[in-house]
C-alpha positions as CSV (number, residue, x, y, z in Angstrom):
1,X,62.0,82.7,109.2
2,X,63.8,79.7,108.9
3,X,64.7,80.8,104.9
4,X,66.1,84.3,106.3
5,X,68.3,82.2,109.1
6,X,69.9,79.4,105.6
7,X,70.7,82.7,103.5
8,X,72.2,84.4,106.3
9,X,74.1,81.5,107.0
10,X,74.8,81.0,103.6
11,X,76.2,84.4,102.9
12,X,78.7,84.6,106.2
13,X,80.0,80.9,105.3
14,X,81.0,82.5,101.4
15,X,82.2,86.0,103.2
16,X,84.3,83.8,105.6
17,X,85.5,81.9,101.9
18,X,86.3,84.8,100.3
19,X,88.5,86.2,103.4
20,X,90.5,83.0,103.5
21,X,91.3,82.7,100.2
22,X,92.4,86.6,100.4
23,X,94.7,85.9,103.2
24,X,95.9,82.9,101.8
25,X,96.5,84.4,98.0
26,X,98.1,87.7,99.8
27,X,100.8,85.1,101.6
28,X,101.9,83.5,99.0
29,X,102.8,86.7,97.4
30,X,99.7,87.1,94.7
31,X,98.7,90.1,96.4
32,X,96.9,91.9,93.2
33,X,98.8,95.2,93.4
34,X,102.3,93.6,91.0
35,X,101.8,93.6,87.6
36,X,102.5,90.3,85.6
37,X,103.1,87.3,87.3
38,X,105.7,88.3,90.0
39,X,108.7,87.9,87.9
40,X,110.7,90.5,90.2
41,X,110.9,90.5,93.7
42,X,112.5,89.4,96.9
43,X,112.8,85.9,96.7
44,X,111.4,85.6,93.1
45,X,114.8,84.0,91.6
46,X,116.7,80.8,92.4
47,X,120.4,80.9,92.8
48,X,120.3,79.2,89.4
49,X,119.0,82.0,88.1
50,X,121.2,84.4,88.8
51,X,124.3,84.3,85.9
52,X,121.2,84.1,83.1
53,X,119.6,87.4,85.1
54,X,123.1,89.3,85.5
55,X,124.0,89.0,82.3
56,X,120.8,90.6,80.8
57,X,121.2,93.5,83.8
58,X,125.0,94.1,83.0
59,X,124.5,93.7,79.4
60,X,125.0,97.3,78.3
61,X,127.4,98.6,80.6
62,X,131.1,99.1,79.5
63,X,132.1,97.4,82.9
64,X,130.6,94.3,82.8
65,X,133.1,91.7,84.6
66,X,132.3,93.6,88.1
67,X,128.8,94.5,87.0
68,X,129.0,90.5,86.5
69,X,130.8,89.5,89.9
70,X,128.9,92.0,92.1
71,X,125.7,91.2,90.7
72,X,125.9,87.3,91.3
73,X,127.0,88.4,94.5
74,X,123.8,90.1,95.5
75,X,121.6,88.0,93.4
76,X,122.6,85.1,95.6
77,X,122.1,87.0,98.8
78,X,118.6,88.6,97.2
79,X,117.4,86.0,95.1
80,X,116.4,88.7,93.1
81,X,117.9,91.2,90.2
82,X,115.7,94.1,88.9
83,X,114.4,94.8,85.7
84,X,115.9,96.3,83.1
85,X,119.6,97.5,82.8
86,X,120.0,100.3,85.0
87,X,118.0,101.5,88.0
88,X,114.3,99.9,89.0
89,X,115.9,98.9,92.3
90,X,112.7,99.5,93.9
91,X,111.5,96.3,93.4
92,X,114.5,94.6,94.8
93,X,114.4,95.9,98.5
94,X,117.7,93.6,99.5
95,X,119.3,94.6,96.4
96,X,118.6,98.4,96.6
97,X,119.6,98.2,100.3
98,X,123.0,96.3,100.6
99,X,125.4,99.1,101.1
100,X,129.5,99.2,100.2
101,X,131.7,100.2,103.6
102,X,131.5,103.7,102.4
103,X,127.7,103.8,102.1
104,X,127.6,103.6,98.1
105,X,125.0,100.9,96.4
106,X,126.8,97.5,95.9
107,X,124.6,95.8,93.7
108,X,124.7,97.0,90.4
């Protein structure tokens, strides 16, 4: 009896582990749903990285000193600049979301 009472100890002390270290690695953003290792995201970019991250997103467009100016702009606001040259907002929720007066996108 006193066997049965350790193991069930045992096994809720490791279930109450496991949950902990769930909640902690799901606030600190390693949630197991992103692929790689976070690289986009709210918040995943200092403001240092932002001319380095706008000029690989505005690299391809023919209009690239406002592409340039109004992606620093957000960048600095989101901390964060999607993948890829055009579209993949999704991933940028600030970015994606920061509207012009006239309700256009004004990140690039």
């Amino acid at each position: 009896m006193a066997m049965a009472k350790f193991f069930a100890a045992l096994f809720l002390a490791l279930l109450a582990i496991s949950m902990l270290q769930t909640m902690v690695m799901a606030d600190h953003g390693h949630g197991g749903h992103h692929k790689g290792n976070n690289a986009y995201g709210p918040g995943s970019l200092k403001s240092s990285q932002c001319p380095s991250q706008c000029t690989r997103r505005c690299s391809q467009t023919q209009y690239h000193k406002p592409c340039m100016f109004f992606c620093q702009k957000c960048c600095k606001k989101c901390l964060c600049v999607p993948p890829g040259f055009y579209g993949n907002k999704a991933v940028c929720p600030c970015y994606n979301n920061w509207k012009t007066q006239q309700g256009g996108p004004k990140c690039p």
